[in-house]
VOPAGU-2260 file (C-alpha; in pm, 1 decimal, decimal comma):
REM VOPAGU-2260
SITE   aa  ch    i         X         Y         Z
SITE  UNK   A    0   -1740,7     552,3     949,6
SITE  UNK   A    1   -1524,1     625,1     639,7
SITE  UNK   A    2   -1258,4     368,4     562,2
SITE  UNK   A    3    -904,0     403,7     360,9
SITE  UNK   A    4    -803,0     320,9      43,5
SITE  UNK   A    5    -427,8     238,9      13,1
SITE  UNK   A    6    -364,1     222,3    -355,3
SITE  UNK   A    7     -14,2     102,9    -468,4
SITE  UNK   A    8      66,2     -89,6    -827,6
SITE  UNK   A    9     358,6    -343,9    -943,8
SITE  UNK   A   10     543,2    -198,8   -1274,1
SITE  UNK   A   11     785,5    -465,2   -1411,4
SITE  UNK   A   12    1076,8    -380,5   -1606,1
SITE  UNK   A   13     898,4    -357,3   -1923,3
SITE  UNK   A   14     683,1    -111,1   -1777,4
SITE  UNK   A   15     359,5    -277,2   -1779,8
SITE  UNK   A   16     161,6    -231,5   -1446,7
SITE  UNK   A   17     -90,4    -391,7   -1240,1
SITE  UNK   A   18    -266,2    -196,7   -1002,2
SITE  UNK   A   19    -430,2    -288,9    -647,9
SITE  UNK   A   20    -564,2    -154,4    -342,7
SITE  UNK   A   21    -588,4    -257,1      19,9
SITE  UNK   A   22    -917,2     -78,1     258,4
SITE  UNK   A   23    -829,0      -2,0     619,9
SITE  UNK   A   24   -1055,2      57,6     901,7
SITE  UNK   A   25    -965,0     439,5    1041,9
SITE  UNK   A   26   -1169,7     396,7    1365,9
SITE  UNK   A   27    -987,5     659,9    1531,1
SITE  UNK   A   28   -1005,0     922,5    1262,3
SITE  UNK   A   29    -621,1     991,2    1241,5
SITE  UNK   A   30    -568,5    1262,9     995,3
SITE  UNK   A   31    -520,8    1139,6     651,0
SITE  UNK   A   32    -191,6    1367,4     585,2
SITE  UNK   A   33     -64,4    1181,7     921,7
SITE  UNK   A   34    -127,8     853,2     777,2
SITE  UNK   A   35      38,7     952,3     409,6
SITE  UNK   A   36     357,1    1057,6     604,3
SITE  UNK   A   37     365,5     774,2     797,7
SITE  UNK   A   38     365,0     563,3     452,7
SITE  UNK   A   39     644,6     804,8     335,0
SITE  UNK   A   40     889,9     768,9     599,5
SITE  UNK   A   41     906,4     409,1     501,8
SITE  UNK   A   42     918,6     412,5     133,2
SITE  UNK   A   43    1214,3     294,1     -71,3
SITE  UNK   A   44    1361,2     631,8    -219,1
SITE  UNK   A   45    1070,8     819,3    -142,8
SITE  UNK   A   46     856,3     617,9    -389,4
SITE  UNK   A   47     918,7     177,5    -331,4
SITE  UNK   A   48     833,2    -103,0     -73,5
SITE  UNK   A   49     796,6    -485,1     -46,7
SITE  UNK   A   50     447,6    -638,3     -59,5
SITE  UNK   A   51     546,6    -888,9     129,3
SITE  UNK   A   52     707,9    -699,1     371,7
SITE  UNK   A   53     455,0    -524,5     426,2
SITE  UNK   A   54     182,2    -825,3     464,4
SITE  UNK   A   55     -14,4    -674,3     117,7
SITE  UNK   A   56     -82,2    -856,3    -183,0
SITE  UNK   A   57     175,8    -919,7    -439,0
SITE  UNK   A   58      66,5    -744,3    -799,8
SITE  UNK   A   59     318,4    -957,3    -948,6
SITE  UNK   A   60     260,0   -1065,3   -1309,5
SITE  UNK   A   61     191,7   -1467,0   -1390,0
SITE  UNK   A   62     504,3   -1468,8   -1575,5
SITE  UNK   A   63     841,0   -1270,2   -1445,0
SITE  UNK   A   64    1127,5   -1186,7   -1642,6
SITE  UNK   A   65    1446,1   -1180,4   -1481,7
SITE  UNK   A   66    1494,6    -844,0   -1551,9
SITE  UNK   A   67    1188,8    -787,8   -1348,2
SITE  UNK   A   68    1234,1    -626,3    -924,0
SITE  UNK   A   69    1038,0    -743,7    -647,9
SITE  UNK   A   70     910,3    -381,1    -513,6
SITE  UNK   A   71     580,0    -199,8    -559,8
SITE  UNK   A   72     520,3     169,9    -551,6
SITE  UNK   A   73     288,2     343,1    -318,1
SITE  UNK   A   74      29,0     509,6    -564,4
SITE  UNK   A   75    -206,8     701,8    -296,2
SITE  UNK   A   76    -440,4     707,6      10,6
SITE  UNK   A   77    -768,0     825,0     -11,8
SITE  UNK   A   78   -1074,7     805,2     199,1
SITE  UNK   A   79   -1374,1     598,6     105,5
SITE  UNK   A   80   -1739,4     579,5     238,0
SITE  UNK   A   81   -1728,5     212,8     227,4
SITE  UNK   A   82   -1852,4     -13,5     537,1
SITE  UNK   A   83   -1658,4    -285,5     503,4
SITE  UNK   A   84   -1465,2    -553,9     771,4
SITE  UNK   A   85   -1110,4    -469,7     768,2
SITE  UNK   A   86    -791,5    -434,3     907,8
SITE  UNK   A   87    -724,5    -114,9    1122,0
SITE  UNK   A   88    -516,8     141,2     995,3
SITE  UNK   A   89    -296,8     124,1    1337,4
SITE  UNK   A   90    -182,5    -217,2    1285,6
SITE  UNK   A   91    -118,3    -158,8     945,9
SITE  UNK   A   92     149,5     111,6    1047,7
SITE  UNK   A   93     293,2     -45,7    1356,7
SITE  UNK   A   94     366,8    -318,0    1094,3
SITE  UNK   A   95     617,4     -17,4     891,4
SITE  UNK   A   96     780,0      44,0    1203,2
SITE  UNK   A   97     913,5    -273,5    1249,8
């Protein structure tokens, strides 16, 4: 059963950025284009969200500067052959809606 790949990075003010990814389960096979405009809907500007907000890890650098913003950008989705445990992708967007 093919999994997701939710990749999103943290870019601080000086432009340096740290990149991460989150796997979902898809056990139901939703669509990925269904999934992607789910993510949209809920973005900052089209492009932003909160980590923490959104229960994912925090990319944050060791050291902040306080020029520096607590949002992280939604990079891409992508399916993956990998068998791993994780989170279904349901949860993960019931958690948006709220």
């Amino acid at each position: 059963m093919p999994n997701l790949k939710f990749n999103y990075l943290y870019r601080d003010s000086s432009n340096y950025k740290n990149f991460g990814n989150v796997i979902f389960a898809n056990l139901n096979n939703i669509q990925l284009d269904v999934i992607e405009n789910a993510i949209k809907r809920n973005l900052i500007d089209g492009e932003f969200f909160s980590a923490e907000e959104w229960r994912l890890p925090n990319l944050f650098f060791e050291t902040q500067n306080v020029d520096d913003h607590k949002w992280h950008e939604f990079e891409s989705l992508e399916v993956i052959n990998e068998n791993t445990k994780s989170s279904p992708i349901e949860k993960f967007l019931i958690r948006l809606e709220k």
